[in-house]
Every structure is written in structure tokens, then in C-alpha cells.
VOPAGU-2260 file (C-alpha; in pm, 1 decimal, decimal comma):
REM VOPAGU-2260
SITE   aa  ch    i         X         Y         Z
SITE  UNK   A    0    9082,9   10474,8   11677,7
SITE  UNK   A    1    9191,9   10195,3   11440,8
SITE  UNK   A    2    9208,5    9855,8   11515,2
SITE  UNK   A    3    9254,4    9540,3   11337,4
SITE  UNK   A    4    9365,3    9170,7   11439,2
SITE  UNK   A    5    9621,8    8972,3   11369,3
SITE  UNK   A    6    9774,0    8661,0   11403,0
SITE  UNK   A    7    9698,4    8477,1   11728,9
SITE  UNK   A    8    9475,2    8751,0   11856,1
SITE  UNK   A    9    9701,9    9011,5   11882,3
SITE  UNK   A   10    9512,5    9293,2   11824,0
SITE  UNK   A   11    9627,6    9671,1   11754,2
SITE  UNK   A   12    9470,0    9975,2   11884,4
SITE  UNK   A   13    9633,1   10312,7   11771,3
SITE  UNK   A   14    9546,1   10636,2   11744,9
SITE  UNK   A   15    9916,9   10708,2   11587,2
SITE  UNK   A   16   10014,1   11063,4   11646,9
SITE  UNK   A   17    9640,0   11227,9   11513,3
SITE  UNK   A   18    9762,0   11523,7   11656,1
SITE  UNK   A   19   10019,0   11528,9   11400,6
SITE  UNK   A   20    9859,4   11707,5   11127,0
SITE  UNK   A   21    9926,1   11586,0   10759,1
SITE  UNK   A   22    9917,0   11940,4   10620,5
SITE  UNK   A   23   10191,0   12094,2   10852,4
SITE  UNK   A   24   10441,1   11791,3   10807,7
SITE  UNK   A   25   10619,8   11820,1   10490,5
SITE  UNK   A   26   10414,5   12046,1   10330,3
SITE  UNK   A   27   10566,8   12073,2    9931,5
SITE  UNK   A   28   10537,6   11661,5    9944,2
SITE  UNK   A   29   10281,5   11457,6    9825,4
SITE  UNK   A   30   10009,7   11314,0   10099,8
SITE  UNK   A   31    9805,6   10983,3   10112,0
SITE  UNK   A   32    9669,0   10854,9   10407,1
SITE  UNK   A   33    9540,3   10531,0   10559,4
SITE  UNK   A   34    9677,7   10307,5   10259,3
SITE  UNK   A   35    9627,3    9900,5   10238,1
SITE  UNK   A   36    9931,0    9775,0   10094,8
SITE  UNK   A   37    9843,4    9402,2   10199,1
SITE  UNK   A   38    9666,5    9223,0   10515,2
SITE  UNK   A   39   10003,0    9310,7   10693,9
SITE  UNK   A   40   10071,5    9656,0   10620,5
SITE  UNK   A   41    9859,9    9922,5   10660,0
SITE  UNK   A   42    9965,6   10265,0   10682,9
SITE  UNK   A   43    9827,8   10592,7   10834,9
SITE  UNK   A   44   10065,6   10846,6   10661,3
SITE  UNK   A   45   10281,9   10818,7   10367,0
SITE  UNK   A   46   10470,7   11116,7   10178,5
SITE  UNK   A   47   10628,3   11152,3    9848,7
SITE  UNK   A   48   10903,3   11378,3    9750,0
SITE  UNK   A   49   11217,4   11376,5    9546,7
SITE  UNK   A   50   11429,8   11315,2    9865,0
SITE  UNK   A   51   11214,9   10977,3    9990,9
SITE  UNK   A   52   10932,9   10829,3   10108,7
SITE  UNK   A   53   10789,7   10886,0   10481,9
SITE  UNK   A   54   10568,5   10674,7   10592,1
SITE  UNK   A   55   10416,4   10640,2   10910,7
SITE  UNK   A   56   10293,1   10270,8   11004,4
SITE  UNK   A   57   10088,1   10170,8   11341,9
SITE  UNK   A   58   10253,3    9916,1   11583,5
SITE  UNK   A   59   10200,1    9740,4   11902,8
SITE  UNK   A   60   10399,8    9962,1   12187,5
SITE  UNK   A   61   10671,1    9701,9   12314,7
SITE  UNK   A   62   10752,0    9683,0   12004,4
SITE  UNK   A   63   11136,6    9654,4   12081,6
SITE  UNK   A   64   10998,8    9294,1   12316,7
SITE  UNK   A   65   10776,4    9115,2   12092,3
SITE  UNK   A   66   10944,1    8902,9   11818,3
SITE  UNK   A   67   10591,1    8811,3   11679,1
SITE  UNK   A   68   10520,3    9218,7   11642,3
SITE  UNK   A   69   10883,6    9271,7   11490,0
SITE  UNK   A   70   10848,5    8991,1   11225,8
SITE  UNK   A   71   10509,6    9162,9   11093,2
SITE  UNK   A   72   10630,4    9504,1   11097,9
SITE  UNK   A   73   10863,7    9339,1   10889,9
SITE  UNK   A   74   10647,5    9176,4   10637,9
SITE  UNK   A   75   10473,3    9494,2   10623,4
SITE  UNK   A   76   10784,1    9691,8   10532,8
SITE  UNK   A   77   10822,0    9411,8   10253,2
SITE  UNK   A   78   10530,7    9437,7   10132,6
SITE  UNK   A   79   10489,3    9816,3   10095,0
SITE  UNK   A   80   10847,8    9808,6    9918,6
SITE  UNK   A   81   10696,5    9512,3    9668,2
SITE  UNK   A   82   10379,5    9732,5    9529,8
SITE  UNK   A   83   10600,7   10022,3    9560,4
SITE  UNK   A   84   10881,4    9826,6    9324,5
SITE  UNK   A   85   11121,2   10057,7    9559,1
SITE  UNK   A   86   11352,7    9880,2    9828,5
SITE  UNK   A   87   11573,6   10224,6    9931,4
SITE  UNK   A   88   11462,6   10560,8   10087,8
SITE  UNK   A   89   11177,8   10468,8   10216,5
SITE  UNK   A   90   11240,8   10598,9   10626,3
SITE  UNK   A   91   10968,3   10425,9   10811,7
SITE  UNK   A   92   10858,0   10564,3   11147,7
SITE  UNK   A   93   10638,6   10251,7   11378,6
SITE  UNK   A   94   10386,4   10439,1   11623,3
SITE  UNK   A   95   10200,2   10321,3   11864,3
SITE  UNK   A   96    9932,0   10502,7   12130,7
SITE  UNK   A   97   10235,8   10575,3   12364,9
SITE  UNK   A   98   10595,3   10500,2   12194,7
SITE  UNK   A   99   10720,5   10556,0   11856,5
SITE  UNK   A  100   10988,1   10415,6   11653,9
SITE  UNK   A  101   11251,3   10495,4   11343,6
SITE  UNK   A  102   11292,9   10085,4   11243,0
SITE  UNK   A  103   11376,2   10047,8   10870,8
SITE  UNK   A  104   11501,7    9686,6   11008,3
SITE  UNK   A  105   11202,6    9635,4   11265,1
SITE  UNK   A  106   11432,3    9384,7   11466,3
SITE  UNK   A  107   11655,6    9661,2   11565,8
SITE  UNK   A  108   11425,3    9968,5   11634,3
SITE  UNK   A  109   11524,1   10295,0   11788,9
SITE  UNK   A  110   11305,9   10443,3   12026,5
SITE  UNK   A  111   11200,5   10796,3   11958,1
SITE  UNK   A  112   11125,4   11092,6   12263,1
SITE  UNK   A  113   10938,5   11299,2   12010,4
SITE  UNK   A  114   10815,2   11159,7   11669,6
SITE  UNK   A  115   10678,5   11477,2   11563,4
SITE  UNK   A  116   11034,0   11643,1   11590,5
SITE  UNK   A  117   11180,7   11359,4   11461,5
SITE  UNK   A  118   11004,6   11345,9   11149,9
SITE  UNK   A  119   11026,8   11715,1   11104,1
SITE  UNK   A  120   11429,9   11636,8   11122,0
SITE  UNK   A  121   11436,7   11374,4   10916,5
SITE  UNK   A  122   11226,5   11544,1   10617,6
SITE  UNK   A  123   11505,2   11852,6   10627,3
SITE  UNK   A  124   11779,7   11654,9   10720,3
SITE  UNK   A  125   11724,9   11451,4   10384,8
SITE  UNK   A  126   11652,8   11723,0   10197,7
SITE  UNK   A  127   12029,6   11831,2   10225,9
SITE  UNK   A  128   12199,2   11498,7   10238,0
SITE  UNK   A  129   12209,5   11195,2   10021,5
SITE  UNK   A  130   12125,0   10946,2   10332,5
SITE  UNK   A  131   11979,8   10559,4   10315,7
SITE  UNK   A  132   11731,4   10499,9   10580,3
SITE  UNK   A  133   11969,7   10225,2   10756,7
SITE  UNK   A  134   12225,9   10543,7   10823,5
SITE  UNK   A  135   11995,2   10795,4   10952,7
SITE  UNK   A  136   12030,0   10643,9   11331,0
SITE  UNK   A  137   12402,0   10737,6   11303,6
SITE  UNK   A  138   12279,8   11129,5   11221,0
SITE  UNK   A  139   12021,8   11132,3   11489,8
SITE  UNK   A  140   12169,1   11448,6   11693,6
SITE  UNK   A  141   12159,4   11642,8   11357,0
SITE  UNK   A  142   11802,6   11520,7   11320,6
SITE  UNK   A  143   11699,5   11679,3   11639,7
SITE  UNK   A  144   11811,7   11985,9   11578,5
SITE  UNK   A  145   11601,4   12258,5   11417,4
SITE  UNK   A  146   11590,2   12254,2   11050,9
SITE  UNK   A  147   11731,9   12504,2   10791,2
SITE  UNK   A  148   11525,9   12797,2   10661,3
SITE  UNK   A  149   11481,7   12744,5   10334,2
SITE  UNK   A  150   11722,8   12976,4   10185,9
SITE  UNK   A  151   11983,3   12754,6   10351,2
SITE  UNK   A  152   11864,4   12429,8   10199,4
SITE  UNK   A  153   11980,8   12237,0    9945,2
SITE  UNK   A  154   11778,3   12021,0    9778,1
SITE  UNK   A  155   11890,9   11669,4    9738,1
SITE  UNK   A  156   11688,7   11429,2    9450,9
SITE  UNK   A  157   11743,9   11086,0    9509,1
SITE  UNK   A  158   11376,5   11000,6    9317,6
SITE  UNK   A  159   11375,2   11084,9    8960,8
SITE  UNK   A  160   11041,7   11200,4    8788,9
SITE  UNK   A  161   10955,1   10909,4    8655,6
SITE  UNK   A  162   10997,3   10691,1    8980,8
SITE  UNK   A  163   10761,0   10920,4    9166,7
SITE  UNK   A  164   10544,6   10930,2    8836,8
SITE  UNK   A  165   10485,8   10571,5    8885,2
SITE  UNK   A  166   10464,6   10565,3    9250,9
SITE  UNK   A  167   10204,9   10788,6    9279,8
SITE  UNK   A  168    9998,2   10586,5    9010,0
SITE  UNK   A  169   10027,7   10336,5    9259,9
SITE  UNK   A  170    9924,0   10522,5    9550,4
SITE  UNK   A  171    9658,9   10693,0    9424,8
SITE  UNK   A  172    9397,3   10374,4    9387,1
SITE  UNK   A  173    9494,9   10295,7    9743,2
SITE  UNK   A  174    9461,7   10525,1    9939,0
SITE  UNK   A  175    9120,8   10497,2   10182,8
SITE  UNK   A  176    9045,8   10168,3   10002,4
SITE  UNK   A  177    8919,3    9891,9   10201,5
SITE  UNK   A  178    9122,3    9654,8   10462,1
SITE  UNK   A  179    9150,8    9350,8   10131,9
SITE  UNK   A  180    9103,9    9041,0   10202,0
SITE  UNK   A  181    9384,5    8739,1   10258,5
SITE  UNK   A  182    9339,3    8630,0    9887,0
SITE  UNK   A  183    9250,7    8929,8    9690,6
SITE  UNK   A  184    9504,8    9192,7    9604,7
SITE  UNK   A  185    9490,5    9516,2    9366,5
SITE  UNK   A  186    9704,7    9648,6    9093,2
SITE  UNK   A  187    9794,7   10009,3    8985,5
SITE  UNK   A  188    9503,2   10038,3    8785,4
SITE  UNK   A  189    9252,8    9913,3    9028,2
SITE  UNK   A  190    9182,7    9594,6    8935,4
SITE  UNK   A  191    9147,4    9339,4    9195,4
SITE  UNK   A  192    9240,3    8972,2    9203,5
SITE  UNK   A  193    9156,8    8655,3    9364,6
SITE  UNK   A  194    9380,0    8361,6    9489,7
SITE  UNK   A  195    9173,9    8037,0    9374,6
SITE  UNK   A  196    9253,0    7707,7    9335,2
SITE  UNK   A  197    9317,6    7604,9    8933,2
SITE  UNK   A  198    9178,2    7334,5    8784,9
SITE  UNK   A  199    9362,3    7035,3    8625,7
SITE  UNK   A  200    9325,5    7006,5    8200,5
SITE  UNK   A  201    9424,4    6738,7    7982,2
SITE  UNK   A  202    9428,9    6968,2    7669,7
SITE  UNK   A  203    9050,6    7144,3    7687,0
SITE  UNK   A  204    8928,9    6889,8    7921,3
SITE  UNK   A  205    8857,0    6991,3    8294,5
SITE  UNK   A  206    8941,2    6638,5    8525,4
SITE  UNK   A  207    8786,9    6805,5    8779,8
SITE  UNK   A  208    9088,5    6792,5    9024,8
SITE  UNK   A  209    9239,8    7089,3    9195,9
SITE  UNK   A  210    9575,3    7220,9    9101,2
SITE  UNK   A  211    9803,1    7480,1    9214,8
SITE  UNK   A  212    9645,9    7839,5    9340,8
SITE  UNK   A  213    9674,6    8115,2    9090,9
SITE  UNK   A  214    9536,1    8492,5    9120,2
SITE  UNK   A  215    9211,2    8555,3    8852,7
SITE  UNK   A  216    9057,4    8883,6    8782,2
SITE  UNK   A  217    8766,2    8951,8    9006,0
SITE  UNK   A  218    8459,8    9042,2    8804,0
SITE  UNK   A  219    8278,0    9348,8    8828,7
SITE  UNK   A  220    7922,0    9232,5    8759,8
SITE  UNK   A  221    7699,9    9241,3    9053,1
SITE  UNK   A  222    7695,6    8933,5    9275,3
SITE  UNK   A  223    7336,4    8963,0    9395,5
SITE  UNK   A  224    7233,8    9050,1    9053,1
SITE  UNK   A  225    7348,7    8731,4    8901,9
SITE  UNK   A  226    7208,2    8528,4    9186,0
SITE  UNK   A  227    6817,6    8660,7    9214,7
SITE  UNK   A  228    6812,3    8623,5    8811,9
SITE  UNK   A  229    7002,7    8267,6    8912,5
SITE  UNK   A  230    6697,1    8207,4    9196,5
SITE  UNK   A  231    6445,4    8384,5    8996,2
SITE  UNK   A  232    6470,2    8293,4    8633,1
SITE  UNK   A  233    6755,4    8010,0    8659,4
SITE  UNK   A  234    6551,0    7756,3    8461,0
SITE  UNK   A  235    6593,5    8004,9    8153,2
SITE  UNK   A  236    6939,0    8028,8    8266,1
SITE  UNK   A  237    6884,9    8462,9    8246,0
SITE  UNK   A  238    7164,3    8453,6    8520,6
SITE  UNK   A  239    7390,8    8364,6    8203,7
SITE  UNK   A  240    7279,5    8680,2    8057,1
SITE  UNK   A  241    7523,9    8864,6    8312,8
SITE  UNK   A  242    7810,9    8674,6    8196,8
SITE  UNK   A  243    7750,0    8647,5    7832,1
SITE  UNK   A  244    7757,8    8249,8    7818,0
SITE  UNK   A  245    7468,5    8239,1    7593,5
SITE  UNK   A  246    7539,0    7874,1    7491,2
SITE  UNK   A  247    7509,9    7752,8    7859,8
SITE  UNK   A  248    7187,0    7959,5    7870,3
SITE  UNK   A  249    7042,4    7803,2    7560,4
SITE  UNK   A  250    7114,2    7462,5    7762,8
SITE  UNK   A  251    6979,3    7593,0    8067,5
SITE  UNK   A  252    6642,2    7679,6    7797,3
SITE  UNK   A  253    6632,3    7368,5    7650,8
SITE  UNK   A  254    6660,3    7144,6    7983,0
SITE  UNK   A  255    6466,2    7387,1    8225,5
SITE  UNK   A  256    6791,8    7377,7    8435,4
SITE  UNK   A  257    6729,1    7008,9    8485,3
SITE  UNK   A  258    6429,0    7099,7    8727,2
SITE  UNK   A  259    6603,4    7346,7    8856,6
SITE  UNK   A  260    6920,1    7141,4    8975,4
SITE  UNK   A  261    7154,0    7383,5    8777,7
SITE  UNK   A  262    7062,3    7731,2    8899,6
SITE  UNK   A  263    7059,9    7600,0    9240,6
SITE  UNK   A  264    7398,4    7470,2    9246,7
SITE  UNK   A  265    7460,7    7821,9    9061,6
SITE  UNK   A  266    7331,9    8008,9    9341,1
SITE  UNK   A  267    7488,4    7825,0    9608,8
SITE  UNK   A  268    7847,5    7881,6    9420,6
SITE  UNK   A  269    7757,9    8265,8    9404,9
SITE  UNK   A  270    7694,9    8305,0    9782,6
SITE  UNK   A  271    7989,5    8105,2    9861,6
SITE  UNK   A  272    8235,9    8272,8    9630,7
SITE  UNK   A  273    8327,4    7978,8    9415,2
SITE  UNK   A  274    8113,4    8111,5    9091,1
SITE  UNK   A  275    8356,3    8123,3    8793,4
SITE  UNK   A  276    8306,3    8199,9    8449,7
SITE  UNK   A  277    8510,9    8212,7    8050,1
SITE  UNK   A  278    8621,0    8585,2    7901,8
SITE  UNK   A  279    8765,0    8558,8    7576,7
SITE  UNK   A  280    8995,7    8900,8    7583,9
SITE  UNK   A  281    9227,3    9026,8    7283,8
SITE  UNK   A  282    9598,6    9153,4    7358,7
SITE  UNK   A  283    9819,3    9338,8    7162,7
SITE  UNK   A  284   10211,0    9168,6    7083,9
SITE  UNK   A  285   10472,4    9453,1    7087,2
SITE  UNK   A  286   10483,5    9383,7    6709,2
SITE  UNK   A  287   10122,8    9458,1    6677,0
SITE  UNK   A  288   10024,3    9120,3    6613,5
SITE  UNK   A  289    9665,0    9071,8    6785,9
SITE  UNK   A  290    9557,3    8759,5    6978,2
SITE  UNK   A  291    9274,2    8682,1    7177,5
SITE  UNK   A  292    9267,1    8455,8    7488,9
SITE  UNK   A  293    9011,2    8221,7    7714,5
SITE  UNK   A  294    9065,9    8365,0    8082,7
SITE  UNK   A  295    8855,4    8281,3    8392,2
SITE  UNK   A  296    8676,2    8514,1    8607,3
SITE  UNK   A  297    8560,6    8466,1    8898,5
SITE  UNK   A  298    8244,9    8638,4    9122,2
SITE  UNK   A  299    8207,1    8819,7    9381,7
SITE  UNK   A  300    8082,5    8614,3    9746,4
SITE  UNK   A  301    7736,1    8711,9    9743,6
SITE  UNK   A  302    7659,3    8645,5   10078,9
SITE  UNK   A  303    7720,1    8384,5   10335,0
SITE  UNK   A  304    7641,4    7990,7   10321,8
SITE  UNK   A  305    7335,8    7988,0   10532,2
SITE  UNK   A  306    7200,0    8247,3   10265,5
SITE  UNK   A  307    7333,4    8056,9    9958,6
SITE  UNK   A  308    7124,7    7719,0   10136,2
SITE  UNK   A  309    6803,1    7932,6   10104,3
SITE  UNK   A  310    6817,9    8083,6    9799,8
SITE  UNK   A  311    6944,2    7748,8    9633,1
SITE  UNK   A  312    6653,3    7577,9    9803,5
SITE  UNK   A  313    6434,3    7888,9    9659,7
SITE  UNK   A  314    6594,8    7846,3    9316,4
SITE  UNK   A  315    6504,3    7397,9    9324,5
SITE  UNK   A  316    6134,5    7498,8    9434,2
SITE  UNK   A  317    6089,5    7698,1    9139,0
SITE  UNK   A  318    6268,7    7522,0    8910,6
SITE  UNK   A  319    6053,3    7184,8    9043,2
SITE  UNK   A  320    5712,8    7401,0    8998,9
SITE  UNK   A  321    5864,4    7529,3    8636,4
SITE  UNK   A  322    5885,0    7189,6    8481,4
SITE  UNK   A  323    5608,6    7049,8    8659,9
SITE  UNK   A  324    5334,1    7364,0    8530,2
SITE  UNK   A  325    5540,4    7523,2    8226,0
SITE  UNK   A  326    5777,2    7287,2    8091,6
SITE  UNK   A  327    5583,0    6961,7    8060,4
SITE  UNK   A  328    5323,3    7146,9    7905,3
SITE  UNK   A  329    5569,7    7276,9    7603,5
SITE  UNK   A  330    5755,7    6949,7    7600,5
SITE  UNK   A  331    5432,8    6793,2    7504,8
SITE  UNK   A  332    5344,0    7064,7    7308,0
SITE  UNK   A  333    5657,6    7061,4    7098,0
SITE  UNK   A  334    5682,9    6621,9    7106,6
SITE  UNK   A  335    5312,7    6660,4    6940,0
SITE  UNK   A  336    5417,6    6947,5    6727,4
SITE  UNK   A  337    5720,8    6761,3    6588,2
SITE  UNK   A  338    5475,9    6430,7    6565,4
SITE  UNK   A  339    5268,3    6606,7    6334,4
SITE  UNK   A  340    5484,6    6737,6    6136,5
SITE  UNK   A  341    5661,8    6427,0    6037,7
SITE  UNK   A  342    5307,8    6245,6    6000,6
SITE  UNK   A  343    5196,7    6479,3    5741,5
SITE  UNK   A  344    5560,5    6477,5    5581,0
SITE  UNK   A  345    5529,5    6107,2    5506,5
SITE  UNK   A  346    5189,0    6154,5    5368,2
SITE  UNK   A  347    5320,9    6406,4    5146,1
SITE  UNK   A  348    5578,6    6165,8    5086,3
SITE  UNK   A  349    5351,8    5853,9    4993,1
SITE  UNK   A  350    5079,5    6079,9    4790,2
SITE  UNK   A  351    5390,0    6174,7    4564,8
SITE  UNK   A  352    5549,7    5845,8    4550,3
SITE  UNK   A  353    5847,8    5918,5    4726,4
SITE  UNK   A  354    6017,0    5607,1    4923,6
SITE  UNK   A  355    6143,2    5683,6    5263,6
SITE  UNK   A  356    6310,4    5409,6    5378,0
């Protein structure tokens, strides 16, 4: 059973057509199942071959009398066609626990009796004709009927190699991946992004306003290991280690995180997904000029805010105790360190005659 909710609580259930096994149903064609396209579309089957793409999406039963269900199927269609970067032959059969339907437009759906036979039809009756997905309703007796040995077939390509070279790049990194969040999305090579809010510069300046949202790359470093060395070690600012910003971490070593008022805001960012940092990356021009470029990353949420509240009230404690036992005690060490060694410079100074103003 797979369920999921949507917008104002309407919520799917859907076992959509288990029985129908993947490896009967289009056997020479390429299979990927349950794929996350986007928070609207989700799909339990999808297959590739030379002739189109089947795919085989969950939807609410009365499909044909709710608008609200119609316009996401839509938006789902939309986006699978987006990360696809394919708008025709892709024949799109809507199930749901007791009706089916063949909607490429989801605002006009036709029912289906059988969606088992229908998709069987469909795969050989597209095999053997050139067909867009909006025509097939107009071919649905043929589609019915039983298919052609395949002797009789003819093969029709309306994918070349490199299209379904591409797709299946695609496809590949999404299939069983995890329902993604409303902000963060995933390219063909796996890498996920994050829709934050920019900030405002005037030139290398941050005004700390907020601008418009952009997507950054999404880090791979380990959340919870930057925020226990954040908690733990903060005042030595070892949580800097993780993202290579060794001049904030000399700061961090030099102030003792300001009694431990940095790494606590630090931790509190981390567990409420806000932590950024600076990657300096180098790119390749097509005329093989090489250039390197400031980008921002941002964390992983750690955990929630009533866990970021403790461990940022763990990470002032220590931080407080730090300066209070370790800190003081070097600051006074070094103050009397650097005393000395200026008293017995100008003594040096005087035995040898040497003015210092």
C-alpha cells in the first residue's frame, strides 16, 4: 500500500494494479519502478523502449469528478516530461485501487475496463504504428484486440539511441529514491539541491537582507558530525574542520567562540537547516580556459528545533566553562608572556643604547 498526502488533506491510497507484474508487461523494454520525479509525481511503473515511454502513475478513483485531483495529475505529467526533457510519447495510464485511466490530458480521461489489457495493447499497438499519445483514444478498439506475434510486427522507433541514452541516465538515480522534499530536487547525476533564500551583496559585502530564492548544492558532509564537534569542541571552532574554513576556525581559536556564543548559534543553524558555508570550485570554459568560483553550500537539517535548543544550550555551557577554566588561564598566560617579552626587549634596548621612542 502507498500513500502520501497532498494538498488540503487529500490523501492517496493505492495499491495500483500489483498484480500486474513488471516482468511480464513489455518484457524487451527497460523497467524502473516507484520513481520521484517531484512532490507531485510519483510513479509506480515506467518503461523505456524505442516506441515510447509507459508509465503507470497512482490517482485518486473519481478521478474523472475531482478538478483538484485532475490539476495534480497534471502537474505531475509536467513534471515527469521536465526531468525527462521529453514532452511526446510518453502514454500515461492513472490507476487507482478500483478504476484506471489512459489521460495524457488528465482533464479529459478515458476510463479503462481492463488496464492490464490495455497496456498490453497499447505496447504492441505502438510498436507497429507511429501514434502520439493524444491519438491513441481514437485507436482504442485496435488496442483491445490481441496483439501480433512477433513475426507479424513491425517495429516502429520514434526514440533514437541517444534520447533513451540520456533518459535512462536520468532514470537510473531515481528510481526507489526517497519521496524529496518541497525544496530539494536532484539532477541526473545525483546531486541534490536546496531552494534557500539568497542573500543581498553590495559587491563582497553581505547587508544581511533576504533576496530572491535560488537552488544551492546540498552538502554531503554529515550533519550530526558537524554539530557534536560544533557542541563539543565549538570554542576551537573543530566543527570548521568539516567544512574547510580554517580562517573562521583560527577566529573561533583565538576568541574561544566568544564564550561559546558562536558554536551555539552554529548548532542551532545545523538542526534547523539554515547552516551554510563558501566552496571555491574550478570549471572548465569550452576553450579550456580554467576559472575557479566562490559557491555556497548549504547543510543538511540535523534534527528538529527542540533538539537544536539543547544542544545550543549544551554548546554555551561549555563554551562558558571553557573560558572561565581554560581560556582565562592562557589569556593571562600569553598577556604575561608577551609582557615579558617586551620588558626584557627594552632592557636590551637601553643596555645597548638604542632609543625607542
Amino acid at each position: 500500500m502507498w500513500h502520501r498526502k497532498q494538498k488540503k488533506e487529500v490523501i492517496i491510497h493505492s495499491e495500483i494494479l500489483d498484480c500486474l507484474a513488471a516482468s511480464e508487461l513489455c518484457p524487451d523494454m527497460a523497467c524502473f519502478q516507484e520513481l520521484y520525479f517531484s512532490k507531485n509525481c510519483f510513479v509506480k511503473y515506467l518503461y523505456v523502449g524505442s516506441n515510447g515511454i509507459f508509465v503507470l502513475l497512482p490517482c485518486l478513483d473519481e478521478l474523472q469528478e475531482c478538478v483538484e485531483e485532475q490539476e495534480r495529475c497534471r502537474k505531475a505529467l509536467a513534471d515527469m516530461k521536465e526531468v525527462l526533457g521529453l514532452a511526446l510519447y510518453i502514454y500515461p495510464v492513472l490507476a487507482g485501487t478500483g478504476r484506471s485511466y489512459y489521460a495524457p490530458d488528465p482533464f479529459h480521461p478515458v476510463e479503462l475496463e481492463d488496464a492490464e489489457q490495455f497496456l498490453n495493447g497499447l505496447y504492441h499497438y505502438t510498436r507497429a504504428n507511429k501514434t502520439r499519445p493524444e491519438q491513441i483514444a481514437e485507436a482504442m478498439e485496435q488496442l483491445l484486440m490481441l496483439p501480433p506475434t512477433e513475426e507479424e510486427e513491425d517495429t516502429v522507433s520514434v526514440l533514437d539511441e541517444n534520447t533513451l541514452e540520456r533518459i535512462l541516465q536520468v532514470l537510473v538515480p531515481l528510481e526507489g529514491n526517497d519521496y524529496p522534499e518541497d525544496t530539494i530536487k536532484r539532477d541526473a547525476d545525483g546531486t541534490e539541491y536546496i531552494l534557500r533564500d539568497s542573500d543581498v551583496m553590495i559587491g563582497k559585502i553581505n547587508t544581511g537582507l533576504v533576496g530572491k530564492k535560488e537552488w544551492y548544492r546540498l552538502s554531503a558532509i554529515s550533519p550530526e558530525a558537524v554539530l557534536y564537534s560544533a557542541v563539543l569542541g565549538g570554542c576551537l571552532g573543530l566543527h570548521k574542520l568539516f567544512t574547510r574554513e580554517y580562517l573562521h576556525m583560527a577566529l573561533y581559536i583565538i576568541t574561544g567562540g566568544f564564550g561559546g556564543i558562536l558554536p551555539a548559534v552554529d548548532a542551532l543553524s545545523i538542526c534547523t537547516g539554515s547552516y551554510s558555508y563558501k566552496e571555491v570550485n574550478y570549471y572548465q570554459e569550452p576553450n579550456g580556459t580554467i576559472f575557479k568560483r566562490q559557491e555556497k553550500v548549504c547543510l543538511r537539517r540535523a534534527a528538529g528545533v527542540l533538539r537544536g535548543i539543547t544542544c545550543m544550550a549544551t554548546a554555551l555551557v561549555l563554551g562558558q566553562l571553557y573560558v572561565k577554566f581554560v581560556y582565562s588561564e592562557l589569556l593571562e598566560l600569553l598577556i604575561a608572556l608577551v609582557t615579558e617579552l617586551g620588558t626584557n626587549a627594552g632592557t636590551v634596548a637601553y643596555e645597548h643604547g638604542i632609543f625607542i621612542p
